[in-house]
N, C-alpha and C positions, 0 to 999 in steps of 0.2 A: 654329804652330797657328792665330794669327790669319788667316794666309793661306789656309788650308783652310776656314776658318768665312768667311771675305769670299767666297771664289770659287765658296762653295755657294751663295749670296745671290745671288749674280752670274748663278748657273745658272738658279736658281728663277725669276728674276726674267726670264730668258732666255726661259723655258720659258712661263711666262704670256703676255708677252707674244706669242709666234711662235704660239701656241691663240688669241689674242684675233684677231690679226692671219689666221690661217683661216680662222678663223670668219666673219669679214668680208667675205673673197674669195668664200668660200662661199655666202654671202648675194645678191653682188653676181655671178655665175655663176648659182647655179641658185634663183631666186625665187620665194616659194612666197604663199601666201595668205597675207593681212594676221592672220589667228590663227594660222596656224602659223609665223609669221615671231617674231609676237611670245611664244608657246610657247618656239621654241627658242632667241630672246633670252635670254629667262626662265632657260631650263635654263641656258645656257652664263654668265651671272653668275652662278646659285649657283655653278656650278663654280668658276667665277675666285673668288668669295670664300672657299670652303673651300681653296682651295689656298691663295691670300694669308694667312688664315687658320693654314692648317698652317707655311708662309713663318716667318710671325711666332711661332710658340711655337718653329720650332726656333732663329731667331736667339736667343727668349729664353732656352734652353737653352744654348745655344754661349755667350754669354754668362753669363751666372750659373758655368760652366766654366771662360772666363776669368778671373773676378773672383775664386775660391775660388783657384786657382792664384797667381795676384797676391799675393793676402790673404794667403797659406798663405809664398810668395817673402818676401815683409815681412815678417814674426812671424820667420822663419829670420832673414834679416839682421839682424835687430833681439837677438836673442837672439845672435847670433854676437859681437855690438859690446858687447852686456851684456859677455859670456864675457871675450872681449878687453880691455875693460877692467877687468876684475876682478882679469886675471892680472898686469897693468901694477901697477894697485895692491898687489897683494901679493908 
């Protein structure tokens, strides 16, 4: 499961970057007036920041997922050892 939640990360982080990286090329090809240069700077950070934005709540999602699962693993073992030694004892 870890691996699925790191290789989203991986992708996301893929995917901003190769839109940042257009956009630049894009810039630097077809050059436009110094206000609509900085216009569409403008647009393309908010974009990068609601994405990064989205990035970051779903890692905190994926997380908070692994740690319940953890948490949830622990409490089992922990009570298996209880159990276990109960029946030792009696």
């Amino acid at each position: 499961m870890s691996d699925e939640n790191g290789n989203a990360g991986k992708i996301i982080t893929a995917f901003c970057l190769g839109a940042l990286t257009g956009a630049a090329v894009a810039l630097l090809f077809a050059p436009a007036a110094g206000k609509e240069t900085r216009e569409f700077l403008s647009e393309k950070a908010r974009e990068g920041r609601e994405k990064a934005a989205e990035a970051a709540r779903q890692t905190r999602e994926a997380l908070a997922r692994q740690r319940e699962t953890i948490s949830s693993a622990i409490e089992r073992g922990r009570e298996a050892y209880r159990e276990a030694r109960e029946k030792e004892t009696a």
